[in-house]
OpenMM code with the backbone's topology and positions (N, CA, C; nanometers):
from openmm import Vec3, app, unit

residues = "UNK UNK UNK UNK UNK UNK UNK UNK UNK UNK UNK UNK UNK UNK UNK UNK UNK UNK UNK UNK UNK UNK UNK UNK UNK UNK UNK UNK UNK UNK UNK UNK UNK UNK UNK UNK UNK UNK UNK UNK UNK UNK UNK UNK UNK UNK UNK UNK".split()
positions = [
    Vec3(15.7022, 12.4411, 5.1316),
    Vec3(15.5684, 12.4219, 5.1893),
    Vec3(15.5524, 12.2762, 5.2307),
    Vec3(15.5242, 12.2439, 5.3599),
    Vec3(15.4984, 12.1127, 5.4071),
    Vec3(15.4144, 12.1132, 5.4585),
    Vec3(15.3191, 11.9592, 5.4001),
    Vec3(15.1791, 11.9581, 5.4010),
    Vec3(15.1684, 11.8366, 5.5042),
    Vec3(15.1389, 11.8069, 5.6201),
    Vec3(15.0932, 11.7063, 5.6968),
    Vec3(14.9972, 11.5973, 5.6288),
    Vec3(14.9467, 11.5141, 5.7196),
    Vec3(14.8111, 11.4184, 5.6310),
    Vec3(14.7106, 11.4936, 5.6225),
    Vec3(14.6224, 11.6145, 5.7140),
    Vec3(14.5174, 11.6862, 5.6900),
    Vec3(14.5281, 11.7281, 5.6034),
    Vec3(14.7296, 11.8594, 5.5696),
    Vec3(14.6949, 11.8676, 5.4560),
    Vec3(14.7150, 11.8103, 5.3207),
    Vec3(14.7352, 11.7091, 5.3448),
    Vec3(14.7306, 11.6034, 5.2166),
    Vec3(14.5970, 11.5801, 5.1500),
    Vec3(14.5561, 11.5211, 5.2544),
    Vec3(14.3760, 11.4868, 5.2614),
    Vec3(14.3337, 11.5997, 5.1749),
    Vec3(14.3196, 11.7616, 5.2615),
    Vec3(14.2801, 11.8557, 5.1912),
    Vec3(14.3003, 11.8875, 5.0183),
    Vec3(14.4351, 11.8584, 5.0300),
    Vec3(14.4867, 11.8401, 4.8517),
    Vec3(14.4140, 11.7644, 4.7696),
    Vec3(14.4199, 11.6140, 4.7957),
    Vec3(14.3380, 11.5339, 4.7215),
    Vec3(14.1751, 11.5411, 4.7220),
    Vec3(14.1224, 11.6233, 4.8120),
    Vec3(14.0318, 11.6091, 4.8374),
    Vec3(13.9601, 11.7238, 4.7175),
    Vec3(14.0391, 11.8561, 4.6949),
    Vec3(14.0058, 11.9987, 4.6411),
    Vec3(14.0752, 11.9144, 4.5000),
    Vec3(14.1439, 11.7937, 4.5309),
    Vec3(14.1238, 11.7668, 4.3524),
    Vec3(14.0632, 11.7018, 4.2524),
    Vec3(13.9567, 11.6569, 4.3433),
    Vec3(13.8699, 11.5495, 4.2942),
    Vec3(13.7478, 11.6441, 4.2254),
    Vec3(13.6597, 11.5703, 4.0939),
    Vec3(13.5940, 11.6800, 4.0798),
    Vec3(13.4380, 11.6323, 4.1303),
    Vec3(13.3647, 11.7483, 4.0889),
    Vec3(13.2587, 11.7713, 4.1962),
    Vec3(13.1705, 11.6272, 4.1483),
    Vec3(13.1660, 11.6103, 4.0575),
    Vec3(13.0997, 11.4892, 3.9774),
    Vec3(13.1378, 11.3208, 3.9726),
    Vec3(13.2407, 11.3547, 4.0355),
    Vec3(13.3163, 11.1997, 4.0770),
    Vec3(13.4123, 11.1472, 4.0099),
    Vec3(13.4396, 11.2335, 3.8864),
    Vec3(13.5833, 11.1791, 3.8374),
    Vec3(13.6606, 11.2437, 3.8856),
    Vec3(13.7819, 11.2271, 3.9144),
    Vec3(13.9203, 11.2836, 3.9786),
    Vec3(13.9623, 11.3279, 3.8727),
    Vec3(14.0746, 11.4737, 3.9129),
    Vec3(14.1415, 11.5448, 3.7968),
    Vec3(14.2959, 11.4497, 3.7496),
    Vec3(14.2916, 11.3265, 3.8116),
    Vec3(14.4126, 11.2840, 3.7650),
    Vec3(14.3567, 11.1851, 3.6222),
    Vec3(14.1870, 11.1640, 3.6641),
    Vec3(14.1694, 11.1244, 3.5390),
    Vec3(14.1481, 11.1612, 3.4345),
    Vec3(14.0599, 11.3224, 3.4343),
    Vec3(14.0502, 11.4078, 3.3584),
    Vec3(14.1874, 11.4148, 3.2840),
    Vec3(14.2819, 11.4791, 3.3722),
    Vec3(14.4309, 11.4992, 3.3442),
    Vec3(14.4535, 11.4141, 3.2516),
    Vec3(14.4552, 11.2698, 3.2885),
    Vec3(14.4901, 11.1416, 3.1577),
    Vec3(14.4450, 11.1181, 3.0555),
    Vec3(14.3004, 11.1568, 3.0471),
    Vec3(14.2504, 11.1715, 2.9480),
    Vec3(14.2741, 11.2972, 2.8158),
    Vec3(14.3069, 11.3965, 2.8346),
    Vec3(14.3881, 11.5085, 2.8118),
    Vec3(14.4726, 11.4885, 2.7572),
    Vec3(14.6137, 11.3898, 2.8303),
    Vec3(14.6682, 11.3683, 2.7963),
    Vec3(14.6892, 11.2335, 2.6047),
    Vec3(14.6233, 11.2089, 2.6941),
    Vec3(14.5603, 11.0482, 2.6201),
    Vec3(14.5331, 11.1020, 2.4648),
    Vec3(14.4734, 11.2269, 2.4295),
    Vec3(14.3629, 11.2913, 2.3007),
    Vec3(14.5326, 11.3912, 2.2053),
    Vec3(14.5883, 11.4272, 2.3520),
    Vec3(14.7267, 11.5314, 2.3240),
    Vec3(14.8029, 11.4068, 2.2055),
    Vec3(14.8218, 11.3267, 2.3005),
    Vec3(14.8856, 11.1928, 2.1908),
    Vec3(14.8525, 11.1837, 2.0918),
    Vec3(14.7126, 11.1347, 2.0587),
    Vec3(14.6564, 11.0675, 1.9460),
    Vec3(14.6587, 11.2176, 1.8473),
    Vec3(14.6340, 11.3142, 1.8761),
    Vec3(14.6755, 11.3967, 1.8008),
    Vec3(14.7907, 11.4428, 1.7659),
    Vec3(14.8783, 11.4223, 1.8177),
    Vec3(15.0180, 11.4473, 1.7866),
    Vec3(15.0738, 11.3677, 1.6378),
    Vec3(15.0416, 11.1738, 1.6835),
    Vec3(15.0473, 11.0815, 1.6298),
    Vec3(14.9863, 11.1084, 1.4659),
    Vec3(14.8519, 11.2119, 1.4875),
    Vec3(14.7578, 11.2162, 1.3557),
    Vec3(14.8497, 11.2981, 1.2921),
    Vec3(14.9055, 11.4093, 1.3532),
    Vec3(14.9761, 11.5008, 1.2402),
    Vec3(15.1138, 11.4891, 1.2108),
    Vec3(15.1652, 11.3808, 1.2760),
    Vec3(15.3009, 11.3294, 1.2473),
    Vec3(15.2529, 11.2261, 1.1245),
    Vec3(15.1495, 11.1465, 1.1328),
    Vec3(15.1397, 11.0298, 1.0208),
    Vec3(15.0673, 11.1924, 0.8351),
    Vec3(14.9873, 11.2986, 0.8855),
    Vec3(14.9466, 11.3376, 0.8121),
    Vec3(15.0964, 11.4319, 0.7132),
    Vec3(15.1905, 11.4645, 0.8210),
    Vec3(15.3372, 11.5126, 0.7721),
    Vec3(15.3948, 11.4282, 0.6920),
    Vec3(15.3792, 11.3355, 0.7711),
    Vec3(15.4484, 11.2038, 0.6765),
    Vec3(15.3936, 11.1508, 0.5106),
    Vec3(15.2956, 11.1673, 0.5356),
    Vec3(15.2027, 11.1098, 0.3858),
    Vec3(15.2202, 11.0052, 0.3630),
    Vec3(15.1981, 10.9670, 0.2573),
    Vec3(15.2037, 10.7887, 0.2241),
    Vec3(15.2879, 10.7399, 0.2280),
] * unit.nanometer
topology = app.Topology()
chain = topology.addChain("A")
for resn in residues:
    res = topology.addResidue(resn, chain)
    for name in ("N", "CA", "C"):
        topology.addAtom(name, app.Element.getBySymbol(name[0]), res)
């Protein structure tokens, strides 16, 4: 599938959300919580 600049534009455009944050930030943030929880139950495995 090859997307020109319209449809590039169109892409970024259907990924932004309706409220003004972009899903790449949403996305990071997501990501960001995935971590810190990972981190919590690796230190809670671990114990003292």
């Amino acid at each position: 599938m090859v997307l020109n600049n319209d449809g590039t534009r169109g892409v970024v455009h259907f990924l932004r959300d309706q409220r003004g944050n972009s899903f790449f930030e949403h996305a990071l943030l997501l990501s960001l919580m995935a971590v810190v929880c990972l981190i919590a139950l690796l230190a809670i495995c671990k114990g003292p």
